[in-house]
C-alpha positions in Angstrom: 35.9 47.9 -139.8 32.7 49.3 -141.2 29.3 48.6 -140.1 28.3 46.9 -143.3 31.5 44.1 -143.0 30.1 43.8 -139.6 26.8 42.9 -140.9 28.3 40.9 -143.9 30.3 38.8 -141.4 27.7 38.7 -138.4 27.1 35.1 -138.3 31.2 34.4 -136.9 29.3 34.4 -133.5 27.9 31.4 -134.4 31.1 29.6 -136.1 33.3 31.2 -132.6 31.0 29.0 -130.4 31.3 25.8 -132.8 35.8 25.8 -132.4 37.0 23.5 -130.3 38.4 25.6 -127.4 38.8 25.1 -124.2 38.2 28.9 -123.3 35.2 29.9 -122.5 33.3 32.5 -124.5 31.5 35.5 -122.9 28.1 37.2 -124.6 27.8 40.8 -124.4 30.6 41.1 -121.4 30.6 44.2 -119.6 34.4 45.5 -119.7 34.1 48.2 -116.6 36.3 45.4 -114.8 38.9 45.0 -116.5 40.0 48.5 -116.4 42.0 50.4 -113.8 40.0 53.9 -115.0 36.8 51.7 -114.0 35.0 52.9 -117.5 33.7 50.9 -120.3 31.0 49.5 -122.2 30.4 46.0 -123.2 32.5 43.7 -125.5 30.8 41.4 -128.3 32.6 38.5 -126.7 35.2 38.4 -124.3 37.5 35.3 -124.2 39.8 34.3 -121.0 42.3 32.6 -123.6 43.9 29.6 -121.6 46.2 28.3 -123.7 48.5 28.8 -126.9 46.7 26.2 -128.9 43.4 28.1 -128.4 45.6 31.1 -129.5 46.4 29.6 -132.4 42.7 28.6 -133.5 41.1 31.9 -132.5 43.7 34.4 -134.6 43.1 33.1 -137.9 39.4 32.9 -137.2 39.6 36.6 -136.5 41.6 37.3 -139.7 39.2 35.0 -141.7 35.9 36.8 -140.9 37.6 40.2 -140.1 36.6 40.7 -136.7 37.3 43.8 -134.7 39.9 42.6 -132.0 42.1 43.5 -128.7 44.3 41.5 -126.5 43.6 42.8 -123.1 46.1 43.2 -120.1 45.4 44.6 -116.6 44.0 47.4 -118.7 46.1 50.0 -116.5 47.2 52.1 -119.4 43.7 52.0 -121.7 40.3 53.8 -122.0 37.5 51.6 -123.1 34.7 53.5 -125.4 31.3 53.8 -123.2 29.8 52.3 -126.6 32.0 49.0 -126.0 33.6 46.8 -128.6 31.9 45.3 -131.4 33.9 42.2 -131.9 36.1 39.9 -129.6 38.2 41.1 -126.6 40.9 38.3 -126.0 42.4 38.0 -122.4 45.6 35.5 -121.8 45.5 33.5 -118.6 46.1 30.4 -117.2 48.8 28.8 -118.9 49.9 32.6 -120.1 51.2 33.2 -116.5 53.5 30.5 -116.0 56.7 31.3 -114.7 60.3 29.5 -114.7 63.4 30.3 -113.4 67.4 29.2 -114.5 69.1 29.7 -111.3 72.2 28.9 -112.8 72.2 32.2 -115.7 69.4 34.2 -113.4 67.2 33.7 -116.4 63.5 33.6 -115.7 60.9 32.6 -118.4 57.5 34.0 -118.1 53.9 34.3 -119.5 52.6 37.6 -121.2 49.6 37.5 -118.5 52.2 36.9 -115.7 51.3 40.8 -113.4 55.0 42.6 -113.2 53.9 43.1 -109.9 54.5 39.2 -109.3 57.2 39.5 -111.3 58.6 42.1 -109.0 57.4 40.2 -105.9 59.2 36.9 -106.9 62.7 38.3 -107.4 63.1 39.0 -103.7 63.2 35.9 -102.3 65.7 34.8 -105.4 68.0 38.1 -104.6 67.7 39.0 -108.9 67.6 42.5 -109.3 66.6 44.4 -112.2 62.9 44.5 -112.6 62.2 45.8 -108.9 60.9 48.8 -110.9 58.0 46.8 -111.9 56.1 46.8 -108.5 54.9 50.7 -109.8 53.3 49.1 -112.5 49.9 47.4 -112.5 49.8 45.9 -115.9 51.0 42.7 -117.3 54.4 41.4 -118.3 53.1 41.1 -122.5 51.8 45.0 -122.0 54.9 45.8 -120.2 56.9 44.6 -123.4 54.6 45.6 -126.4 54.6 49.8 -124.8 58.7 49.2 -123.2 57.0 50.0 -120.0 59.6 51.5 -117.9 60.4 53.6 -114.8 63.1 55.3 -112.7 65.5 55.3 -115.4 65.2 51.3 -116.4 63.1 49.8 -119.0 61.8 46.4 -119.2 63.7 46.2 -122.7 67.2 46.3 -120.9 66.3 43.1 -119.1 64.9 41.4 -121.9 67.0 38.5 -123.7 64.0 36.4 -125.6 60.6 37.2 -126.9 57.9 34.4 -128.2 55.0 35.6 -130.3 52.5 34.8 -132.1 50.9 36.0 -135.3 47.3 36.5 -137.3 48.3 33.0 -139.0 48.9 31.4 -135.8 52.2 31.0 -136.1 54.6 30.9 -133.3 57.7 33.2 -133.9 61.0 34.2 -131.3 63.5 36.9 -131.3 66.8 37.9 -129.1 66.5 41.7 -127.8 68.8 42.3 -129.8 67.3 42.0 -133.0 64.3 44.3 -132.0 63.9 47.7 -132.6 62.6 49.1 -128.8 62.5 53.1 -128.2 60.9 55.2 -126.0 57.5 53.2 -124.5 57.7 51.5 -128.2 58.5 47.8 -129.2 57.6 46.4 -132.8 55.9 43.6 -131.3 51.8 44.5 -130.2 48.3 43.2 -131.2 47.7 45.9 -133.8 50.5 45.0 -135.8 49.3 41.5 -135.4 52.2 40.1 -133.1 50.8 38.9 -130.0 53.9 38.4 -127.3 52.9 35.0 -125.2 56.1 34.7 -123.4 59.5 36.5 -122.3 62.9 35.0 -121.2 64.7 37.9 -119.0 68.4 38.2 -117.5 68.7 39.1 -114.3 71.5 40.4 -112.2 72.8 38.6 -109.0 72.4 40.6 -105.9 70.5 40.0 -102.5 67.2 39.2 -101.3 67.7 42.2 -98.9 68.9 44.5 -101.6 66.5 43.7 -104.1 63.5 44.1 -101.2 64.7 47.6 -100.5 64.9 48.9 -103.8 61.5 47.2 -104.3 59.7 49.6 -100.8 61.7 52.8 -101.7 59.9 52.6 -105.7 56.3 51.6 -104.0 57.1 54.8 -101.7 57.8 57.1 -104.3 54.9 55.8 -106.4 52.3 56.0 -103.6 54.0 59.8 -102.5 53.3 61.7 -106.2 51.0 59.5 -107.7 47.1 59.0 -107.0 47.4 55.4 -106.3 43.9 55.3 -104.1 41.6 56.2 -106.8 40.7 54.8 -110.0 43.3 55.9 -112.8 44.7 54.9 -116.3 48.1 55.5 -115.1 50.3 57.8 -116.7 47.9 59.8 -119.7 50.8 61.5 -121.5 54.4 60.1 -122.6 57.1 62.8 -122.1 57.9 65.4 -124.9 61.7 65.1 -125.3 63.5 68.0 -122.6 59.9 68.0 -120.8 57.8 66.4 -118.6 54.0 66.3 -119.7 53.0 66.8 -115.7 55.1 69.6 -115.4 53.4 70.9 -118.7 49.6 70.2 -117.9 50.1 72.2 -114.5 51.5 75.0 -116.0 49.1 74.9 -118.6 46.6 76.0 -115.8 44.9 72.6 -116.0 46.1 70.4 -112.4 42.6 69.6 -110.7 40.4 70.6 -113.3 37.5 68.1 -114.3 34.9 67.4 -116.9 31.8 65.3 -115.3 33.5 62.5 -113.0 36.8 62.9 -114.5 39.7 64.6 -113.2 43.0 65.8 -114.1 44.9 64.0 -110.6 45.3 66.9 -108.3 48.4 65.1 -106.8 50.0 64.0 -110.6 48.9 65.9 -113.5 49.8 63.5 -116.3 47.2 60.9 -114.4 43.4 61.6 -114.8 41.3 59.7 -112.0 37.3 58.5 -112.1 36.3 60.5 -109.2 32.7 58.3 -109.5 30.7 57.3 -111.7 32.7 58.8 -114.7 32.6 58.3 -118.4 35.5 57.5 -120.7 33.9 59.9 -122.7 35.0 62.5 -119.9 38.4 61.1 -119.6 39.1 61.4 -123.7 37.5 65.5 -123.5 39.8 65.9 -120.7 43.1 64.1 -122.9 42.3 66.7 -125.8 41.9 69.5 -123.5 45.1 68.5 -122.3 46.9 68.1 -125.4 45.1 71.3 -127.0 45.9 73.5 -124.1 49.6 72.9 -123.5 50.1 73.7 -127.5 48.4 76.9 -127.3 50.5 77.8 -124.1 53.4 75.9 -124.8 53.4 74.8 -128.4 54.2 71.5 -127.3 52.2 68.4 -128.4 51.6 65.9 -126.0 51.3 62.2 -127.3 49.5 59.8 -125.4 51.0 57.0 -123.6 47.7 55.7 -122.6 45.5 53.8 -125.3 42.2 54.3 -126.6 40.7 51.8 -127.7 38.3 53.1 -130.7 36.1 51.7 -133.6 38.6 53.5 -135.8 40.9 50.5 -135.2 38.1 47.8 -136.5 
């Protein structure tokens, strides 16, 4: 969005603080928080979005006076611009992180805000296997969907049986896994097509509490072994180039260890970069594209991001 719609459209603020919402709206919020890279400027307005009826008010407001916008997770797999966001960040909570179960079909119905961690964490006790993969990844269930966040060799696709979304018009939709087109860290459902996921119904496989508890420690091993889990990250930087794997890539590109102010490419992981201090996502981006420009001139491979960077370009 340009800077002149922004000024054409600059008096939303004050219509946003006249809807009747039960959220609570947030001036000039710093978003250094809400991101696992600990970088960030400040967001026009940031909303903790309680409820699906306040969902429904706030998207077509957005669409109506063209408002720059992001739905924001756990912010594990983003960079925020040091310059901030110019419109409304929107955070699901509350009533976004219910959770139900169906012991009878080990189906369990959850909110898009719902962490996977907790998701993880409450399949022991029920002995439901299938998303004990999830503990490694510090993101929410609706992020976990819209990127197909997956790991050792399961995606949270395969476990998927319903999706509930909603879009720019406040509409609520639903659709079986089945009719959705997932890939590789790719679903057709995310905010910047205009489909906000605000609930999942999953299948889950009978097994044992014990079982499921074990697989659970040996992935949150392995995850706090190879990756740099002590230290602020964005978790994995690069997705995998078919046949290759981006770490392998970076270090042989010369490039494990190397920094650019407070930013670091992870001396333990190289496809994770790591805030060493104080450092700027304007670091952590120079240090992506000397990533990505490095391993083509060495490999002539392109590397495409699996992290997301949030930028004006998406106004």
């Amino acid at each position: 969005m340009s800077k002149n719609t922004l000024s054409i459209n600059s008096h939303w603020k004050v219509k946003l603080a006249e809807l009747p919402l039960q959220s609570r709206l947030c001036w000039e919020h710093s978003l250094r928080r809400y991101s696992t890279m600990r970088v960030g400027g400040t967001a026009a307005c940031f909303i903790d979005v309680l409820n699906c009826e306040d969902l429904s008010q706030l998207l077509p407001f957005i669409q109506q006076y063209q408002i720059p916008y992001f739905v924001l997770g756990k912010g594990s797999n983003l960079i925020i611009p040091d310059t901030g966001w110019p419109g409304i960040i929107l955070r699901l909570s509350s009533n976004f992180e219910d959770w139900h179960i169906f012991e009878e079909d080990h189906l369990v119905c959850v909110g898009a805000a719902l962490p996977d961690v907790i998701f993880a964490k409450r399949s022991v006790p029920l002995g439901w296997s299938g998303v004990e993969f999830l503990i490694g990844i510090p993101g929410s269930i609706g992020g976990a969907i819209a990127m197909n966040a997956g790991a050792h060799g399961t995606e949270i696709s395969d476990h998927l049986k319903t999706v509930w979304w909603m879009d720019m018009d406040g509409n609520q939709h639903q659709g079986d896994r089945d009719s959705l087109e997932f890939s590789y860290r790719s679903s057709p459902l995310n905010a910047v097509s205009g489909s906000i996921i605000t609930s999942a119904l999953f299948q889950l496989k009978e097994s044992d509490s014990q079982t499921v508890k074990s697989h659970m420690k040996q992935f949150q091993s392995y995850r706090e072994t190879t990756q740099p889990t002590k230290i602020p990250n964005c978790g994995s930087v690069f997705k995998n180039p078919p046949g290759h794997y981006a770490a392998k890539l970076i270090e042989s590109a010369g490039l494990k260890g190397y920094g650019i102010g407070n930013a670091q490419i992870s001396e333990k992981h190289s496809n994770f970069i790591v805030n060493q201090g104080n450092a700027k996502a304007a670091d952590v981006i120079a240090l992506i594209e000397l990533a990505q420009d490095t391993v083509w001139k060495v490999h002539q491979i392109s590397l495409e991001p699996e992290v997301q960077l949030l930028t004006h370009a998406q106004c």
